[in-house]
N, C-alpha and C positions, 0 to 999 in steps of 0.2 A: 876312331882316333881323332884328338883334338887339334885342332889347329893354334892352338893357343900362343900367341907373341904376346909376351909383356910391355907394357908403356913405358915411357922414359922416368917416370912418375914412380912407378913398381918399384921397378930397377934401381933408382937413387935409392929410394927408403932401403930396400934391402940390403944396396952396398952399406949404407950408411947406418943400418941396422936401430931404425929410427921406427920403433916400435908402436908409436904415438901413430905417426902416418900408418902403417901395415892394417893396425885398428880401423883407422879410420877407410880405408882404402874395403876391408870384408866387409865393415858395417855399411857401406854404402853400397856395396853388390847387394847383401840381404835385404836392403831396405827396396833396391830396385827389382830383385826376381825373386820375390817370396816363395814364388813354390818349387824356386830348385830346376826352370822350366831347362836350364840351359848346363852347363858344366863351367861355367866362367867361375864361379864362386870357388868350387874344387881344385880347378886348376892352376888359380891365383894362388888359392892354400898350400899347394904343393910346390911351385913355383917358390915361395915363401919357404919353405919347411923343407925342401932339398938344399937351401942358401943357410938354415938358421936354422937348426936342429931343433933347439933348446925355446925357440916360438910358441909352442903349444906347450900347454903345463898340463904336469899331473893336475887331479882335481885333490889337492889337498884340504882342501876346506871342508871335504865332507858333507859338500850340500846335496838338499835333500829336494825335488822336486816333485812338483805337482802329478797327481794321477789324468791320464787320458780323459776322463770325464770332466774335471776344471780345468780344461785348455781354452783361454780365449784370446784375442786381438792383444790384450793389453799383456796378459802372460809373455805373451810371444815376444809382444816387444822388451818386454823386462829382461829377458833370457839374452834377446841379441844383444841390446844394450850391455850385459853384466858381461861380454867377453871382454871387450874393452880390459876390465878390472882382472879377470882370470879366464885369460881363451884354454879352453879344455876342449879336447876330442867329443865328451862326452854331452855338453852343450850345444855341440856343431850336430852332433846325431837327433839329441833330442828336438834342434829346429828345424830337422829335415822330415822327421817324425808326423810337429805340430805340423808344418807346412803341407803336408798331406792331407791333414785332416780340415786347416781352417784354409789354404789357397790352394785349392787342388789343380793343377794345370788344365789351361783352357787351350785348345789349338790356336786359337788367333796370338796365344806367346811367342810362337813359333815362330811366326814370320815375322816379328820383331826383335828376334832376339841375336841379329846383326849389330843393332843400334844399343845395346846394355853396356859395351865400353863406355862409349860417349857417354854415356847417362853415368856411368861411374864416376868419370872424370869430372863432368861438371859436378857432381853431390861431394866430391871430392875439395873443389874448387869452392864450393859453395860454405861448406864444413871449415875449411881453411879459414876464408873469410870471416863468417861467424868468430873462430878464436882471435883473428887481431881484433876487430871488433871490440870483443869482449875484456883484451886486454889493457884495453885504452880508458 
């Protein structure tokens, strides 16, 4: 069972159903535990998706991915990237799939994987920054 408390950061976007943040918020768990080593990512998603039904989208676009044989780094990141644009269930399986294959979990994850909020928040914080930045 998880022990999972939401940040105050979470929690805004979701009331606020600020979909932009929510994005940015998974994309930066995946970017920090590739291979899935912990349940933060999952339990963020659900934490999300018991608040906001309608979060996750059918795959209507009917896209077509790559076979297990051309999975590489950059695939991968393509894939987390493109939820931003259309987060689908079926995307989220297929990165836990790739992650198997290209980050397979190392035990020394384990004992870090305390510290993977923090490390959200800040890539969170950091992401943030980046768009005023950008805006300017």
């Amino acid at each position: 069972m998880s022990k999972f408390e939401p940040n105050n950061y979470l929690k805004e976007s979701v009331e606020k159903r600020d979909f932009l943040s929510l994005h940015n918020i998974l994309y930066s768990i995946l970017n920090t535990d590739k291979s899935f080593s912990t349940t933060y990512f999952d339990d963020t998603l659900k934490y999300i998706t018991d608040r906001i039904p309608d979060f996750v989208k059918e795959n209507d676009r009917q896209e077509s991915f790559k076979d297990n044989t051309e999975w590489d780094y950059d695939y991968w990141i393509r894939i987390a990237a493109s939820l931003k644009d259309n987060f689908t269930m079926e995307k989220v399986e297929l990165l836990k799939s790739m992650s198997k294959k290209l980050y397979p979990i190392k035990e020394k994850e384990f004992r870090f994987s305390k510290y993977l909020p923090i490390a959200v928040i800040l890539g969170v914080i950091a992401m943030g920054l980046l768009v005023l930045l950008a805006k300017k």
